[in-house]
N, C-alpha and C positions, 0 to 999 in steps of 0.2 A: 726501823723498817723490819727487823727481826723477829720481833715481839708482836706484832700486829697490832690490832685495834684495841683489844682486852687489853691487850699489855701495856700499850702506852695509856688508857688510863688509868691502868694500874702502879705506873712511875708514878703519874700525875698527882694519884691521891696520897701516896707516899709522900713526895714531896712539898704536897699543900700543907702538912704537919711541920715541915721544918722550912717553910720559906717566910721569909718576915721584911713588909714594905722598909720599914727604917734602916735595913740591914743589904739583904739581899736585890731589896726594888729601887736602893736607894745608893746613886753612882761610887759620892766618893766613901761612903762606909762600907760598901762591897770589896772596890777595891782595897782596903784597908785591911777587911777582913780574910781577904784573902794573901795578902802581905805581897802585893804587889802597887801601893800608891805612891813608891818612890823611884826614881830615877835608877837611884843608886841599886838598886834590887833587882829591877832590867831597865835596862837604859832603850831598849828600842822596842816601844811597845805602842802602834800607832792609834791601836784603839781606844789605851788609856789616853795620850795624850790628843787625839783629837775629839772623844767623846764629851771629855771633861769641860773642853769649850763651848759644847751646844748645852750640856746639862747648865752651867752658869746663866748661862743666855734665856735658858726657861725658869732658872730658878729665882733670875732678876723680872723678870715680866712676872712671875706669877705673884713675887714680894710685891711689885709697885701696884698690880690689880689690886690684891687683894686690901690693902693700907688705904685704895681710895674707897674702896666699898665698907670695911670696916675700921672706923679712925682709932677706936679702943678695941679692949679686950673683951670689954664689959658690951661693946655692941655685939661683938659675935658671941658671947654668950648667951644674948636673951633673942638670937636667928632661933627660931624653931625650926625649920626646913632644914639647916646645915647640920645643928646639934641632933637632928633625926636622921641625917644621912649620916651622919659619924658615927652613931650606937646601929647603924645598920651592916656598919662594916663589920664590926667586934661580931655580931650573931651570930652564931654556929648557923651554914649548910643549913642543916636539917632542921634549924627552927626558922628558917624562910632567911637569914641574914648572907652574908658573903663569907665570914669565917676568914678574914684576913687577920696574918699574925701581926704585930710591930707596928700597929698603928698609931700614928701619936696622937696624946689626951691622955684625960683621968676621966676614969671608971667610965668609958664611952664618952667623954663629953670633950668638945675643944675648949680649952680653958686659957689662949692664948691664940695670936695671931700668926706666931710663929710656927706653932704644929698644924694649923691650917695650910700653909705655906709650905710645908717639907710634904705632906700628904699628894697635895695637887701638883706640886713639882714633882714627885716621884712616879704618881699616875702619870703625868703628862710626858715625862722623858721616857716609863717602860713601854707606853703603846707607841711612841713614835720613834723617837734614835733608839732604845733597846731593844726594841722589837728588830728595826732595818740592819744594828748590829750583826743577826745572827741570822735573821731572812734569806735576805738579798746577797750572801759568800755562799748559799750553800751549792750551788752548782759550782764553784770555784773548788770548795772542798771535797767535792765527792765523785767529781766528775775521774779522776784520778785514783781506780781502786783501791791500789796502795795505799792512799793516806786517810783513807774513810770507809772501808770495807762496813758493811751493811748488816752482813751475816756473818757467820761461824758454822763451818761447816764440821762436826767433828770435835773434838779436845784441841785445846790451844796446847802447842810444846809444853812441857815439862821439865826437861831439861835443858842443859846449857850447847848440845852437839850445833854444830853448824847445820843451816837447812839450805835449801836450795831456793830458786823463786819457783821453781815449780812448786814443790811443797808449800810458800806461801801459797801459790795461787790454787792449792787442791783445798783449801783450808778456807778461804772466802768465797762471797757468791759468784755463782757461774758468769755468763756472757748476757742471758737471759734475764736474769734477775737484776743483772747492773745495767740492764736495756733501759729495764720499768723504772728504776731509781732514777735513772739519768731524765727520766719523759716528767717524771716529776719534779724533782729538784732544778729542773731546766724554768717551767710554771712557777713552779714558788720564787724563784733568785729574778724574775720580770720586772721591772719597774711599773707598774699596770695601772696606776693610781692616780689620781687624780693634781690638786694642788699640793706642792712641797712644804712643810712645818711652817707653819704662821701666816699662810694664806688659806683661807677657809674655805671648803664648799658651800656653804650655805654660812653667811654672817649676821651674825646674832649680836652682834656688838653697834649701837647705834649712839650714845653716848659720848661727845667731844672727849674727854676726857680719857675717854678711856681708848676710843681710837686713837692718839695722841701714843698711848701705851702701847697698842699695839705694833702704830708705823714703828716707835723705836725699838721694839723687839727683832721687826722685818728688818731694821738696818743692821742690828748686833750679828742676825743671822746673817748677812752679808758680810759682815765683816770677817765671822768664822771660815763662812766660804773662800773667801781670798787669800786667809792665813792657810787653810790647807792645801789648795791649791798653790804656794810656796812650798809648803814643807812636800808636799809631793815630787816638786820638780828635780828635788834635792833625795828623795827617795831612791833608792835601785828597784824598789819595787811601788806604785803608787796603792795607793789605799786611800779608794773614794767612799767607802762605806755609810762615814759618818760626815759627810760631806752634807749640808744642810738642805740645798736643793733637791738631794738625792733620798732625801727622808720624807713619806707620809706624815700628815697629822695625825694619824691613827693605823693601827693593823688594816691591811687591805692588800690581801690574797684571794 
């Protein structure tokens, strides 16, 4: 909010140089990389551990799609359409492509059924549960100025003296400014969307076989639903975030 319109896509482009599907788009090597995918490292982290069950869930539906459409390696090699969207990801921005880092293949091409399948599972978990991850808490988080201040009013302390809350509070944004945040962050954290992950708005899928795929993806996503809603009840604090119902197919703000 600080930084304004220049500046957030001036993070953006910053960090489009250092973000990479295979790594940072892709659940559990994120977690990994950031040296939290154990237990034992934090034991109460409800996002890794309820995430992880909807990304499984997309990442068995999009294995068992993809295996009926292509039975070998050698058929999605000689896909022209697919082996064309895949060298369009590698592209630089500026020569009309996407400029996506960590994409898997060689030399632009998918050479395997498997990096087909990490790509589409990784597309399909960040616009939907990674996206809702970090959406739909933010009036949670910010609604409370203390834990999410906006602004910087001034130099942040220096040293180590005790401060007062006035001091904090002379130091973050005013009344006003945490008005306009709150009117927003209130719209963005909406649930405003349409059908929940794996019921579509418009179904493209006509194919027994693969409807067949689909219904059992819908079930897998029930069944995540049920498991968290346990672990919830057993919470002190619930976290529906990544609750499947509560998740879009897609960004939809």
């Amino acid at each position: 909010m600080s930084v304004g319109t220049e500046g957030a896509f001036e993070l953006i482009r910053r960090y489009r140089t250092k973000w990479r599907l295979n790594v940072e788009g892709t659940l559990p090597a994120n977690l990994k990389e950031r040296g939290v995918d154990s237990p034992k490292v934090v034991s109460d982290y409800p996002f890794r551990d309820d995430a992880l069950l909807t990304y499984n869930a997309i990442l068995q539906y999009v294995t068992e799609y993809v295996l009926l459409y292509y039975p070998s390696d050698d058929v999605l090699s000689k896909d022209r359409e697919i082996q064309e969207w895949r060298a369009e990801l590698d592209i630089p921005i500026e020569n009309g492509g996407l400029g996506v880092l960590g994409v898997e293949g060689v030399d632009g091409k998918f050479t395997s059924r498997d990096q087909l399948i990490q790509v589409v599972a990784s597309i399909i978990y960040t616009c939907s549960a990674g996206h809702a991850g970090v959406n739909f808490k933010q009036y949670d988080e910010y609604a409370f100025p203390m834990n999410y201040p906006s602004k910087l009013r001034g130099k942040p302390p220096s040293d180590k003296r005790s401060h007062s809350e006035r001091d904090v509070l002379k130091a973050i944004q005013d009344r006003s400014d945490q008005y306009r945040l709150l009117t927003i962050v209130k719209i963005l954290s909406e649930h405003s969307f349409g059908k929940p992950l794996g019921n579509f708005e418009i179904d493209y899928v006509c194919e027994q076989k693969a409807l067949d795929i689909v219904e059992k993806f819908r079930e897998e996503l029930k069944k995540v639903h049920e498991t968290i809603q346990e672990r919830n009840n057993k919470r002190p604090i619930r976290y529906d975030y990544m609750d499947p119902i509560l998740i879009p197919n897609s960004i939809s703000i």
